[in-house]
C-alpha positions as CSV (number, residue, x, y, z in Angstrom):
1,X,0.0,0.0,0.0
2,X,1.4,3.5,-1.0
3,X,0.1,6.6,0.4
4,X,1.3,9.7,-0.9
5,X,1.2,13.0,0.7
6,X,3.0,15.9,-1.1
7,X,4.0,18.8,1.0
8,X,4.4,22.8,-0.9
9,X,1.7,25.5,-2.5
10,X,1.8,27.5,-6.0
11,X,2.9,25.9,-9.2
12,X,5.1,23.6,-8.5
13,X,2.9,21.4,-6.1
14,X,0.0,21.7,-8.9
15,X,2.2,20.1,-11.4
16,X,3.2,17.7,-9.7
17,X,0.0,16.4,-8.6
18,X,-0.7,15.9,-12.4
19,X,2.5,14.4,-12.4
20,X,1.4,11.9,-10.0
21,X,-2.4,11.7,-10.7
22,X,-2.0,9.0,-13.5
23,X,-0.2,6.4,-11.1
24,X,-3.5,6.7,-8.9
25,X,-5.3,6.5,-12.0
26,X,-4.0,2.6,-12.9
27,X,-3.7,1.9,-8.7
28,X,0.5,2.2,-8.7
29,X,-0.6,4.1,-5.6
30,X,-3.8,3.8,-3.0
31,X,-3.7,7.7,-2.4
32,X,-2.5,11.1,-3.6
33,X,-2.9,14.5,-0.9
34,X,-1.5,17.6,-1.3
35,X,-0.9,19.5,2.2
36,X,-1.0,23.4,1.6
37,X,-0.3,25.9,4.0
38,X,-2.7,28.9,4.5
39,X,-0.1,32.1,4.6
40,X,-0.6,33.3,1.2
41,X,-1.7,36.6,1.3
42,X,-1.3,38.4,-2.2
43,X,-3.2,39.1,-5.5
44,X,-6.4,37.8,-5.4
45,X,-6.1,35.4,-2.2
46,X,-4.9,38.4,-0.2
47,X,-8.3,40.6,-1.3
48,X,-10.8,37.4,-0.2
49,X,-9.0,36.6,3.2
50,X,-9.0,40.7,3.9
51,X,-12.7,41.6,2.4
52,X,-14.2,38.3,3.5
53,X,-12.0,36.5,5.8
54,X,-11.9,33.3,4.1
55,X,-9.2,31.2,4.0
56,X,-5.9,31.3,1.9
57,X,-7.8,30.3,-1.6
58,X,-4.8,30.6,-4.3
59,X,-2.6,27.8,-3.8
60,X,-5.7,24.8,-2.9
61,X,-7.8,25.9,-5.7
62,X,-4.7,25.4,-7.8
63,X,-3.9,22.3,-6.9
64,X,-7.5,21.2,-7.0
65,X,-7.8,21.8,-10.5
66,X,-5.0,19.6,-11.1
67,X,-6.4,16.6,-9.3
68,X,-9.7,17.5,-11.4
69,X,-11.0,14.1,-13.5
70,X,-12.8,16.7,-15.9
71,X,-9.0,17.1,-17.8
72,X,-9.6,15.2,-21.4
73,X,-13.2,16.0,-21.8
74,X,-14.1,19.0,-24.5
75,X,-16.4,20.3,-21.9
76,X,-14.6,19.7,-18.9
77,X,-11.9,21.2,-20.2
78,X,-13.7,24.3,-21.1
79,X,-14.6,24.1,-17.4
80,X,-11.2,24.1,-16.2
81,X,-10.2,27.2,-18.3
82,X,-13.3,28.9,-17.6
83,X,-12.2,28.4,-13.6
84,X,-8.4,29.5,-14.4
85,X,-9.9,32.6,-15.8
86,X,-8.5,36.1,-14.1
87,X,-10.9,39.1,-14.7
88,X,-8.9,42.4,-16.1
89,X,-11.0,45.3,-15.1
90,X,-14.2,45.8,-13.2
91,X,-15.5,44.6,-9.5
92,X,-13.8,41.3,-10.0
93,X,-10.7,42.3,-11.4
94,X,-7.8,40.4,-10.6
95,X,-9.6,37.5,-9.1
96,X,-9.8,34.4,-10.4
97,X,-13.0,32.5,-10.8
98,X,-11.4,29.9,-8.8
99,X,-10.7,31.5,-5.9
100,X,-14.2,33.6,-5.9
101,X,-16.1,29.8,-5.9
102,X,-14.1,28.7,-3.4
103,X,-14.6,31.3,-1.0
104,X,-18.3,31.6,-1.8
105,X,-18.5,28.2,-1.2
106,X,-16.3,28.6,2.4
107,X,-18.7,31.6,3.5
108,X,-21.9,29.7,3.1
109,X,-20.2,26.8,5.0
110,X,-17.3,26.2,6.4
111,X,-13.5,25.3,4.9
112,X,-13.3,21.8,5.0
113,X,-17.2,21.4,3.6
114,X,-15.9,24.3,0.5
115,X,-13.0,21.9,-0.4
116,X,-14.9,18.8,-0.6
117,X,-17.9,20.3,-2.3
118,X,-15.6,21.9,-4.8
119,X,-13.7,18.5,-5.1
120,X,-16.9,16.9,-5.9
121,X,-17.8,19.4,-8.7
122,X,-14.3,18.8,-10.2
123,X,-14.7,15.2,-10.4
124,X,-11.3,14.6,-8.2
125,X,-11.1,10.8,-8.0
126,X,-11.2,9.1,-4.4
127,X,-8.8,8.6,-2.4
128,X,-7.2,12.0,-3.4
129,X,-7.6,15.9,-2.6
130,X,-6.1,19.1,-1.3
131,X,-6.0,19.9,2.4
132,X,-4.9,22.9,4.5
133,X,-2.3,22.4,7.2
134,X,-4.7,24.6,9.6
135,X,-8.4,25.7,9.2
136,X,-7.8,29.4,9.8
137,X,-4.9,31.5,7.6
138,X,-1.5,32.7,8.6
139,X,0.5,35.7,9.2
140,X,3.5,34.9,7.9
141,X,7.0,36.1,9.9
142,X,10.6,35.7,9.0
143,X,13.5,36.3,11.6
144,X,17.0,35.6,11.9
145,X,18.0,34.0,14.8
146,X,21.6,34.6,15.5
147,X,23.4,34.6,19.2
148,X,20.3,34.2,21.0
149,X,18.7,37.3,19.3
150,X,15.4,37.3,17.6
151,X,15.1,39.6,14.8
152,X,12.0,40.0,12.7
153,X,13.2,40.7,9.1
154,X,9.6,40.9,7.3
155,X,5.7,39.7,7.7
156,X,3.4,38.8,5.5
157,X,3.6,35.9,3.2
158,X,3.7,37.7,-0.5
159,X,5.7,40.8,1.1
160,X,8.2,38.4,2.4
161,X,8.7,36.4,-1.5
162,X,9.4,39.5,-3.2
163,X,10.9,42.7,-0.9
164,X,12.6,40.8,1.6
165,X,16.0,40.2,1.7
166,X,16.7,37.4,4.3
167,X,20.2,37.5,3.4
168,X,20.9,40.7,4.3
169,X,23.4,39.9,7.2
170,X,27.1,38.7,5.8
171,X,27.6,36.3,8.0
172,X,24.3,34.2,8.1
173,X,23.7,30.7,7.4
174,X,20.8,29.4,5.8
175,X,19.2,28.1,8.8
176,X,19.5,30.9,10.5
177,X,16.8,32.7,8.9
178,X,12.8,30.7,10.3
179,X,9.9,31.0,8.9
180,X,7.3,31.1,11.3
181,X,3.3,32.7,12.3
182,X,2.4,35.8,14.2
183,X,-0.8,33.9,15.0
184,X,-1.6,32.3,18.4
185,X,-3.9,29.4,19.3
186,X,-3.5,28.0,15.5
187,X,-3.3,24.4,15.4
188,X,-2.3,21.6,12.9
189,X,-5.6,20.8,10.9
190,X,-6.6,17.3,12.4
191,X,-7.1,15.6,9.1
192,X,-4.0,16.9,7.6
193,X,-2.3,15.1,10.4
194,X,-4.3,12.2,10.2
195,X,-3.4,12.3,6.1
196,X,0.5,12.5,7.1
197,X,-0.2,9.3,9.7
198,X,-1.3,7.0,7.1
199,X,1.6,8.0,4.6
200,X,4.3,6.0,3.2
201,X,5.8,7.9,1.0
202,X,5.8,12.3,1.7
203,X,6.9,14.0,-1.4
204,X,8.7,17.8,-0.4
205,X,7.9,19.7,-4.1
206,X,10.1,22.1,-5.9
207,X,8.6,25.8,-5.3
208,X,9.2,29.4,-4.3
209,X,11.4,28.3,-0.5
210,X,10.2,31.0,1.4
211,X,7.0,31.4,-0.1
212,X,5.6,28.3,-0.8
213,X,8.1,25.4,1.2
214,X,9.0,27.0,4.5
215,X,5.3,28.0,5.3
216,X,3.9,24.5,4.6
217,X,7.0,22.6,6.9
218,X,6.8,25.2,9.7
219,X,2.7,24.8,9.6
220,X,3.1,21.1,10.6
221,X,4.5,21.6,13.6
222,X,1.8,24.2,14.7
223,X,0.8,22.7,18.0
224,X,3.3,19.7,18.2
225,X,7.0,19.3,18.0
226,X,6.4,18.0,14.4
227,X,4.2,16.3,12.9
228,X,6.7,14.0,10.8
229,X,8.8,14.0,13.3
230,X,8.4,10.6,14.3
231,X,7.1,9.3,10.7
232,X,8.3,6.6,9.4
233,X,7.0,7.1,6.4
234,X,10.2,7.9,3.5
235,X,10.5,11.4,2.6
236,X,11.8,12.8,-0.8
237,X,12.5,16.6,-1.5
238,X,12.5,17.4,-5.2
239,X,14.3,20.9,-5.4
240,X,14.1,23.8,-6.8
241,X,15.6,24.7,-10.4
242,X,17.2,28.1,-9.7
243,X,17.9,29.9,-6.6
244,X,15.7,32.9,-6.0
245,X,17.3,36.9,-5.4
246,X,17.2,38.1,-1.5
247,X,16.6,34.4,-0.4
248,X,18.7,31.2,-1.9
249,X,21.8,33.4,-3.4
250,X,24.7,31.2,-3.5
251,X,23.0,28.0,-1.9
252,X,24.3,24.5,-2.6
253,X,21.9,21.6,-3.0
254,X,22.8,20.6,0.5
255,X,21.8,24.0,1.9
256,X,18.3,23.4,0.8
257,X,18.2,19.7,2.3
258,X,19.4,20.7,5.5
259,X,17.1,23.9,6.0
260,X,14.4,21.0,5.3
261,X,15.4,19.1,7.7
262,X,15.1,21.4,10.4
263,X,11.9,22.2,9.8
264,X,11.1,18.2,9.6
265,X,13.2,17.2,12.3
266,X,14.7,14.2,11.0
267,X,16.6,13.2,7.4
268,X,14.8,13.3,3.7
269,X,15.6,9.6,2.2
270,X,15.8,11.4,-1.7
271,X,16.7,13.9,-2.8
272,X,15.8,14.4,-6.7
273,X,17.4,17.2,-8.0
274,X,17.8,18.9,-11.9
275,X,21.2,18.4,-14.1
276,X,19.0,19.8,-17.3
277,X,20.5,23.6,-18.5
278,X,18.4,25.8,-20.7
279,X,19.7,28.8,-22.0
280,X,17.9,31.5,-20.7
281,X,17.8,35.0,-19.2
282,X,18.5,34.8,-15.6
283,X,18.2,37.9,-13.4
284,X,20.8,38.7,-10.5
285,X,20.6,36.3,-7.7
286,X,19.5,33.6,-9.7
287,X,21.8,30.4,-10.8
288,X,21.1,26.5,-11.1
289,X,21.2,24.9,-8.1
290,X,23.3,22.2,-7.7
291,X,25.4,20.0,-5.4
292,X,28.7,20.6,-4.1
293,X,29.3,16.9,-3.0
294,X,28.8,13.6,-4.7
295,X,28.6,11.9,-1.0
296,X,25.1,12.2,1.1
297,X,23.4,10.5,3.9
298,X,20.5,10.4,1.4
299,X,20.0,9.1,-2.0
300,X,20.7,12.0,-4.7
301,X,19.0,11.5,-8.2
302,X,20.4,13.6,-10.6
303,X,18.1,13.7,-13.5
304,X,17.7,16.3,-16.6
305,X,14.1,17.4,-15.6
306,X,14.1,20.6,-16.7
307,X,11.5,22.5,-19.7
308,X,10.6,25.8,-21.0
309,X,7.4,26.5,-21.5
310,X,5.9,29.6,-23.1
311,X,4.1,32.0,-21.1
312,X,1.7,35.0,-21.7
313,X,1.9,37.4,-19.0
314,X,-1.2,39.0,-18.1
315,X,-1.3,42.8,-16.6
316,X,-3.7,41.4,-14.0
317,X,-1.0,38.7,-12.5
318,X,0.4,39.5,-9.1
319,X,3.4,37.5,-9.4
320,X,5.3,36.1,-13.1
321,X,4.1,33.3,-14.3
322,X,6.8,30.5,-14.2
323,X,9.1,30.0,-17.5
324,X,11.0,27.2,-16.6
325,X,9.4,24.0,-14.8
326,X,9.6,20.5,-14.1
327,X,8.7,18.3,-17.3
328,X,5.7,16.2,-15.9
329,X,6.2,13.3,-18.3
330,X,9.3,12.8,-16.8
331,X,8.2,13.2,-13.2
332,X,5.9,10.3,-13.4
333,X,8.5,8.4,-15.2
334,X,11.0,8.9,-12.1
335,X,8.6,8.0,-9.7
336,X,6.8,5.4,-11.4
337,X,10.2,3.8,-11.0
338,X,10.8,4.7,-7.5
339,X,7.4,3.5,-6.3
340,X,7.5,0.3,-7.9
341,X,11.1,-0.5,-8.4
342,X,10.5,-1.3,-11.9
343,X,11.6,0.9,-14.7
């Protein structure tokens, strides 16, 4: 029996999902979760949580539609674009139609009930879905703990991605920087920790680290030491393709593994990471990441995983839209071989 649980937010979680979705499809798998944390705060999620105080819509709506067993249908598809759709001027623009259901549907009910009704329109097959790491959103905090000082470098989730720059003191290390919540009294949602006891295999996915990553592994230990602490379950981090400016300049591959694990408390079993270059523009702060040691407690795939795709960026987007991503054909391919030990 394998029961996947895949830990992140944004794009990189959604894709793989759909990566993922076919093994549950022909029962390679018994279950496919996503856990998604609830500190995103900008673009349209930020305007629902502050005008309505709903939950953190963006990142679960997201990944719902990728679960969604309306893909391959001429209407269903239709459907799925028609959700994906951001208005460009007027009451609703900037929104996605997405994120408006979802919180329409949260308001007349509560979270959990939105996401399963939603789930239900979309057709998501059983035995898989999206699931917030706490019921109520975050406040997300970053601070640098250095000498036994605590100092708050920047709050709130989409202020933190994009203005903050963590490594603004010379002599920090990555783990010196935490991500955690200005909110009190918030606890691990029960069912995503029942979700995480019943997995065998917990999938970390590539995405934003500060934005998407930290905020989903700090969440799980809302309430407890960790929730995977004591899992025995085997974990694999699939990283990042490029470091991102203020954050990851100059990190290794092995920085990014051990900032996981302190947030996890114990050791990632895999660690799948991109040899694949593309020539593109990069900006300042960004380069492929990439290891500095062939040796490593945990088993390092190196695999070319790496695609371009082409992008239309809309006025209306709060944040760019990805250019380079991890192929999906390939990502089932590699675990397809991992989960059964077949290739």
């Amino acid at each position: 029996m394998k029961n996947v649980v895949i830990l992140g937010g944004g794009n990189g979680t959604s894709r793989l999902l759909s990566a993922l979705l076919p093994l549950l499809q022909d029962k390679t798998i018994n279950s496919l979760y996503a856990l998604v944390h609830m500190a995103d705060d900008g673009g349209s999620t930020g305007r629902l949580r502050e005008q309505y105080e709903v939950g953190a819509m963006g990142d679960v709506t997201r990944c719902l539609l990728a679960l969604s067993g309306l893909k391959g249908d001429v209407r269903g598809d239709e459907f799925l674009r028609a959700l994906e759709y951001r208005f460009g001027n007027g009451d609703f623009a900037g929104h996605t139609l997405r994120n408006a259901l979802l919180a329409a549907l949260e308001l007349t009910s509560d979270l959990d009930t939105a996401i399963a009704t939603f789930a239900r329109v979309l057709q998501i097959p059983k035995f898989a879905g999206v699931i917030p790491t706490t019921l109520k959103p975050l406040t997300q905090e970053v601070v640098l703990m250095k000498n036994g000082k605590r100092t708050l470098l920047g709050t709130g989730q989409h202020f933190i991605s994009w203005n903050v720059d963590v490594q603004q003191d010379p002599t920090w290390k990555p783990e010196d920087v935490r991500v955690q919540f200005e909110d009190q009294g918030i606890t691990l949602n029960p069912r995503a920790k029942e979700i995480l006891d019943t997995a065998t295999h917990i999938i970390i996915a590539p995405g934003h680290t500060y934005g998407s990553i930290l905020p989903t592994l700090a969440s799980l230990s809302l309430g407890n030491d960790s929730a995977l602490q004591d899992s025995k379950a085997h974990i694999t981090a699939v990283l990042t393709l490029l470091t991102t400016p203020l954050h990851t300049v100059g990190w290794s591959g092995e920085d990014f593994v051990r900032v996981y694990e302190s947030y996890l408390k114990r050791q990632v079993n895999m660690v799948v990471a991109n040899t694949g270059r593309i020539d593109v523009d990069l900006v300042s702060g960004q380069a492929w990441v990439d290891f500095s040691s062939p040796e490593h407690l945990y088993k390092l795939e190196r695999i070319n995983v790496v695609r371009k795709v082409e992008v239309s960026q809309q006025s209306q987007d709060a944040v760019p839209r990805p250019v380079l991503v991890h192929d999906s054909k390939i990502m089932s391919t590699l675990f397809r071989t991992y989960l059964t030990g077949k290739k």
